[in-house]
Every structure is written in structure tokens, then in C-alpha cells.
Backbone as CSV, one residue per row, in Angstrom:
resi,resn,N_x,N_y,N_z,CA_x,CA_y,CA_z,C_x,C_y,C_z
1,UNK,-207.567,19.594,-237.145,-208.201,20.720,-236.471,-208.650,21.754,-237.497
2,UNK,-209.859,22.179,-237.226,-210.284,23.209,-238.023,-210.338,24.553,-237.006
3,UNK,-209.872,26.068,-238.785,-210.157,27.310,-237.353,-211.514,27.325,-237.347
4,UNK,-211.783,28.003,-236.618,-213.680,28.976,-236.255,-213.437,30.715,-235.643
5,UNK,-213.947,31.305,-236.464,-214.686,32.464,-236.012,-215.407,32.500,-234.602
6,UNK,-215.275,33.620,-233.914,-216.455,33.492,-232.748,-216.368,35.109,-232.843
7,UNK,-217.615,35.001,-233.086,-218.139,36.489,-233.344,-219.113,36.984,-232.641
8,UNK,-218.597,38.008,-231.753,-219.974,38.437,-230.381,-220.581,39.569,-230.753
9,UNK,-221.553,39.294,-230.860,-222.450,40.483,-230.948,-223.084,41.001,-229.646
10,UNK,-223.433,42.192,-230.183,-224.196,43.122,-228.318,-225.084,44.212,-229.368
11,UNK,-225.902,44.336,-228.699,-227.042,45.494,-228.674,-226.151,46.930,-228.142
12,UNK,-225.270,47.175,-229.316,-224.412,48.726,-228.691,-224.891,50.048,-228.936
13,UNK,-226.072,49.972,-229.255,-227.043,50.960,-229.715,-227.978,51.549,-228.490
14,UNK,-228.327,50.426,-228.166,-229.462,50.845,-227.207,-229.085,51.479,-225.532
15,UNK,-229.253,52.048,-224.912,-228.951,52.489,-223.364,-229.055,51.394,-222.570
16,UNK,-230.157,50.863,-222.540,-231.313,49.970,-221.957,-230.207,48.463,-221.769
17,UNK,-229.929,48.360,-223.026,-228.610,46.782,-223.352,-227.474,46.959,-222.881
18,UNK,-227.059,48.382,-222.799,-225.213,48.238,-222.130,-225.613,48.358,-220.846
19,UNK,-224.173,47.565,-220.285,-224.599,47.496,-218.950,-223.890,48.461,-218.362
20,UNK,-223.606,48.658,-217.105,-223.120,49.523,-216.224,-221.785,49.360,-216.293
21,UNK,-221.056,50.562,-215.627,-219.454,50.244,-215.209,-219.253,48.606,-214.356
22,UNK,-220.071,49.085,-213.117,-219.885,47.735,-212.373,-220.244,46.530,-212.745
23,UNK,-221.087,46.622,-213.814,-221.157,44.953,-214.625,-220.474,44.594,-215.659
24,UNK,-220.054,45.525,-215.989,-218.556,45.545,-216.978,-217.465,45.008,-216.357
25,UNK,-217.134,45.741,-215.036,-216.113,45.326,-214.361,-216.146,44.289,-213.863
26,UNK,-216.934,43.084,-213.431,-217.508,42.338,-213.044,-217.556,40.946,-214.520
27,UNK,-218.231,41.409,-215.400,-217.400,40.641,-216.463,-216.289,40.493,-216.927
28,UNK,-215.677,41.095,-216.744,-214.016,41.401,-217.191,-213.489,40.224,-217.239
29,UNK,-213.237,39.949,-215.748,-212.762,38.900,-214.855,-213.253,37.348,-215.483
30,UNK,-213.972,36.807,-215.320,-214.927,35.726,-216.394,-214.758,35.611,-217.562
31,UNK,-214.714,36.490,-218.355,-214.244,36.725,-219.385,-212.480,36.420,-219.824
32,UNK,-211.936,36.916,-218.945,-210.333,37.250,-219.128,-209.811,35.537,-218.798
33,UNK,-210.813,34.796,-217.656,-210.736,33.509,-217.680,-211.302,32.743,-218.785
34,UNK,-212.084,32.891,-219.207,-212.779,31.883,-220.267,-211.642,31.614,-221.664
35,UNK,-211.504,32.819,-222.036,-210.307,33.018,-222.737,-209.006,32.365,-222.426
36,UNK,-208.523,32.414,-221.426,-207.240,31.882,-220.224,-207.462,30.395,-220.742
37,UNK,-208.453,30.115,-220.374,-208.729,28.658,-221.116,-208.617,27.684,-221.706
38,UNK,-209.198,28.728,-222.937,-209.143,28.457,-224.614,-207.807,28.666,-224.788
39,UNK,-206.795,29.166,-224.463,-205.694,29.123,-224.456,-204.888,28.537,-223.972
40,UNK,-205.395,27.871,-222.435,-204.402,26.423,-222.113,-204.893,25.916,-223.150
41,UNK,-205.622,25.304,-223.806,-205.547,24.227,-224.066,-205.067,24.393,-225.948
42,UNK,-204.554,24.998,-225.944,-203.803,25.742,-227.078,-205.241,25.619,-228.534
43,UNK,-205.769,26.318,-227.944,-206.743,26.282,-229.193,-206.966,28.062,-229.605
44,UNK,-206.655,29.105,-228.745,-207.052,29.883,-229.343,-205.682,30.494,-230.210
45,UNK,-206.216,31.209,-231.108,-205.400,31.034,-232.548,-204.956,33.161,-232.313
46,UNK,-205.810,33.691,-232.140,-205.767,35.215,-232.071,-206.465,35.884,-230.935
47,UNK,-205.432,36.840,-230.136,-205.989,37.207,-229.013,-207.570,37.731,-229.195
48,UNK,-208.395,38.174,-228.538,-209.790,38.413,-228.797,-209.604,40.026,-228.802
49,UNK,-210.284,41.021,-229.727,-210.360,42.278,-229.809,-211.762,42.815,-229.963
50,UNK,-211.584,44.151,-229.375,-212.875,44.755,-228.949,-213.062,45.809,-229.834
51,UNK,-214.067,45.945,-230.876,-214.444,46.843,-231.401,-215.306,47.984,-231.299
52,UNK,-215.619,49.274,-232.159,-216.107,50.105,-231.734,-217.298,49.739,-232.127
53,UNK,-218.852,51.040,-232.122,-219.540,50.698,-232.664,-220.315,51.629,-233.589
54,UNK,-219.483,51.989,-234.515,-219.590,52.620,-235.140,-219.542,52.243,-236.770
55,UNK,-218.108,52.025,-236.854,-217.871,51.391,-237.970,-218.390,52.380,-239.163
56,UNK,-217.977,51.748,-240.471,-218.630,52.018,-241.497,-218.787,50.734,-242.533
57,UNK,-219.707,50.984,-243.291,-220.411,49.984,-244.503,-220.439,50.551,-245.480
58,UNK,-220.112,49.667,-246.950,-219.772,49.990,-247.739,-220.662,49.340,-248.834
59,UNK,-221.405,50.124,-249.586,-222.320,49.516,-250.390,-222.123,49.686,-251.882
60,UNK,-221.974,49.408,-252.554,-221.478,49.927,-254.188,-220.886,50.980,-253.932
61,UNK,-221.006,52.473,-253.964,-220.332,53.145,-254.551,-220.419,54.310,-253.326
62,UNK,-221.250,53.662,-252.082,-221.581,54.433,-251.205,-220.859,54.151,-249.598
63,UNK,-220.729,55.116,-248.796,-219.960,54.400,-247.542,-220.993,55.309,-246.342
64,UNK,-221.817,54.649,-245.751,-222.426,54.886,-244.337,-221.996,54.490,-243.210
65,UNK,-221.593,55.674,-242.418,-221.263,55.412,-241.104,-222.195,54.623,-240.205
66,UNK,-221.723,53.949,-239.705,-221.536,52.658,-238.277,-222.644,51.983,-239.571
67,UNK,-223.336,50.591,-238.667,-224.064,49.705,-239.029,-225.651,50.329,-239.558
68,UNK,-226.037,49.548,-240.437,-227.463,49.768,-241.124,-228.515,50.140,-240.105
69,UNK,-228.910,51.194,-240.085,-230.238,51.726,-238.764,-231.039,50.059,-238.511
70,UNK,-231.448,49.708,-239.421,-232.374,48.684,-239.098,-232.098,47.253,-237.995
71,UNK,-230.812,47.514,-237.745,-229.977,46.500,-237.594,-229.611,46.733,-235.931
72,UNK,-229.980,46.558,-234.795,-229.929,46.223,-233.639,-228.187,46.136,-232.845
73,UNK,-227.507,45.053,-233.419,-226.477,44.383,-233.094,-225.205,44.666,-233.888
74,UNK,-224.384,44.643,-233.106,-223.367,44.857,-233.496,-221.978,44.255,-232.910
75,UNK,-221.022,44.408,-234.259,-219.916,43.062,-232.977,-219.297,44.252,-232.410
76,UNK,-219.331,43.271,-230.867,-218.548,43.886,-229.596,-217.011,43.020,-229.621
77,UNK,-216.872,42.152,-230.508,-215.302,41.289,-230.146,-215.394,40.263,-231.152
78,UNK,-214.275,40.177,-231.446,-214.359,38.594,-232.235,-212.948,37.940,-232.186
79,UNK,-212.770,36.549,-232.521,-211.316,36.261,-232.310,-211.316,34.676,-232.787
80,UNK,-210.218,34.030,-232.986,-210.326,32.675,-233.594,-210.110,31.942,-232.780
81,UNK,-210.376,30.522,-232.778,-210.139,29.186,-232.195,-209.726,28.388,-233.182
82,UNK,-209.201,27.039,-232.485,-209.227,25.287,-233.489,-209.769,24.740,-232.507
83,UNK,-210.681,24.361,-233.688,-211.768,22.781,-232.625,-211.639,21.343,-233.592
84,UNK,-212.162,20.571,-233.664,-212.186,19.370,-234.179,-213.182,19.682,-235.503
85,UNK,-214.277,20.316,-234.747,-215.710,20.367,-235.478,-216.881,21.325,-234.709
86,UNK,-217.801,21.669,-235.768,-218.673,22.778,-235.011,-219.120,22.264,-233.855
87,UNK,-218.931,20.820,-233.483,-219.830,20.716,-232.309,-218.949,21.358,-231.267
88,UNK,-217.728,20.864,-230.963,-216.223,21.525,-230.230,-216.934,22.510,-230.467
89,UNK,-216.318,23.776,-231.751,-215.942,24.814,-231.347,-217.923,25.699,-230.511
90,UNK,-218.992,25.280,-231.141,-220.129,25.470,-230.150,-220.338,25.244,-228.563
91,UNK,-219.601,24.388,-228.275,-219.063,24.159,-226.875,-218.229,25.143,-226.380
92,UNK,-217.038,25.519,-226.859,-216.292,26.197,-226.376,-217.202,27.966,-226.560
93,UNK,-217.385,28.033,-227.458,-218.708,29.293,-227.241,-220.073,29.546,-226.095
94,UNK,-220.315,28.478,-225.943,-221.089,28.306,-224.924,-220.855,28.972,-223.586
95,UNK,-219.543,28.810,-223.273,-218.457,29.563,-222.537,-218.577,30.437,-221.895
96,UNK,-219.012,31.006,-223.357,-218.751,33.130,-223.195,-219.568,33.402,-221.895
97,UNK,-218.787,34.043,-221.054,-219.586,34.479,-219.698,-220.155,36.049,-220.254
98,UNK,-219.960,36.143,-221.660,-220.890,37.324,-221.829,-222.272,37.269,-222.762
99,UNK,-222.778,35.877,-222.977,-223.919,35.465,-222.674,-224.773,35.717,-221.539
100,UNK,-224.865,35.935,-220.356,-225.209,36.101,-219.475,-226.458,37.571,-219.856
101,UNK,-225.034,38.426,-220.346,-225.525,39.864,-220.788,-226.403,40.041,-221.782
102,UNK,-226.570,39.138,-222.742,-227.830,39.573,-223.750,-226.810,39.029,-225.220
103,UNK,-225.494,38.662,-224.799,-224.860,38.863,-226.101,-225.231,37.614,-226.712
104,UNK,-224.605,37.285,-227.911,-224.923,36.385,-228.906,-223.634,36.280,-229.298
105,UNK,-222.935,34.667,-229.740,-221.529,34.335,-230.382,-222.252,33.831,-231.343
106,UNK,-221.691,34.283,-232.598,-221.955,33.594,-233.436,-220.885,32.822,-234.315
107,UNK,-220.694,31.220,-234.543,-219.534,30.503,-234.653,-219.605,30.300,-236.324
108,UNK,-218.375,30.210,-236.882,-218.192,30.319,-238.372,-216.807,29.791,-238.340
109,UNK,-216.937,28.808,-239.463,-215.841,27.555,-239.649,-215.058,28.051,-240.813
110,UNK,-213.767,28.241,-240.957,-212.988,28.649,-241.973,-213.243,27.719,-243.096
111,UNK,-213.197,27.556,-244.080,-213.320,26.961,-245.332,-211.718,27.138,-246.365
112,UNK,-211.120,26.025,-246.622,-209.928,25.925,-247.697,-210.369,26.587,-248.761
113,UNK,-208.978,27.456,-249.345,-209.226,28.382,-250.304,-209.168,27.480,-251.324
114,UNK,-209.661,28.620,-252.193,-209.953,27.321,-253.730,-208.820,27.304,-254.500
């Protein structure tokens, strides 16, 4: 088994991209299952956490608050799995009932240290 990254991104910038209370609340649920899931079936590795969107970046010698203006997206959550292989863990991403919303997972395979 290999781990994977699943890294969600959302448009947390814009008005227009977040959704409402009631579609929040409404994902929750879908969400809180999809996860439920990935966890029977003992693959998820770290509960999933929700970040702000703010953040800061750190560039040589410089530190700018939240993400680069140019830059749209931002992670709303991320958390680990074990799959066999990217095709698994792309499947199990597929999942995300917060696709629906505009979001984007983006999947990343751990690599053995050198």
C-alpha cells in the first residue's frame, strides 16, 4: 500500500464560489460520509482538516500574507489515504461530494525518503 495526499482546493477568495450556510450544511453530511468510508475500509491514514484562507508564503527572505494575488484557489482541507496505486487512490477522490461545489482534489503519492 502506498500513502496519497488529497488535497482540496476551493475558490476562497471569491463571494460568487462560497456557497451559502445552507449548502454548507447540506454538504457536511456527504462529506462526513464519504470520509466514514475511507475509513471503514481502513485506508484513511489522518483525520481530514480544514484550513483557513489566509495563510502566509514565504519567499526568500520575504513573508506575504495568505496566497499569491494571482492565484484563485486555495486549500480548503487536506488529509491522507493508502491505496494500492494512483488509479485506487483517484477513485477514492472521485468521491469527494465536494466536487459538486466547484472544488478540485488534487492526489499526490508519497515517495520513500532517500
Amino acid at each position: 500500500m502506498n500513502e496519497f495526499l488529497l488535497v482540496i482546493h476551493r475558490d476562497l477568495k471569491s463571494k460568487d464560489a462560497s456557497p451559502s450556510p445552507e449548502q454548507m450544511q447540506a454538504a457536511i453530511k456527504p462529506f462526513q460520509d464519504w470520509i466514514g468510508g475511507i475509513a471503514a475500509q481502513n485506508k484513511l491514514v489522518g483525520a481530514p482538516k480544514r484550513w483557513d484562507g489566509d495563510g502566509r508564503t514565504i519567499k526568500q527572505n520575504t513573508v506575504i500574507n495568505g496566497p499569491y494575488a494571482e492565484i484563485k484557489e486555495s486549500i480548503g482541507g487536506l488529509f491522507m489515504i493508502t491505496a494500492e496505486d494512483y488509479d485506487e487512490a483517484v477513485e477514492i477522490a472521485k468521491g469527494c461530494p465536494i466536487l459538486q461545489w466547484g472544488a478540485a482534489v488534487e492526489v499526490r503519492m508519497a515517495v520513500p525518503a532517500v
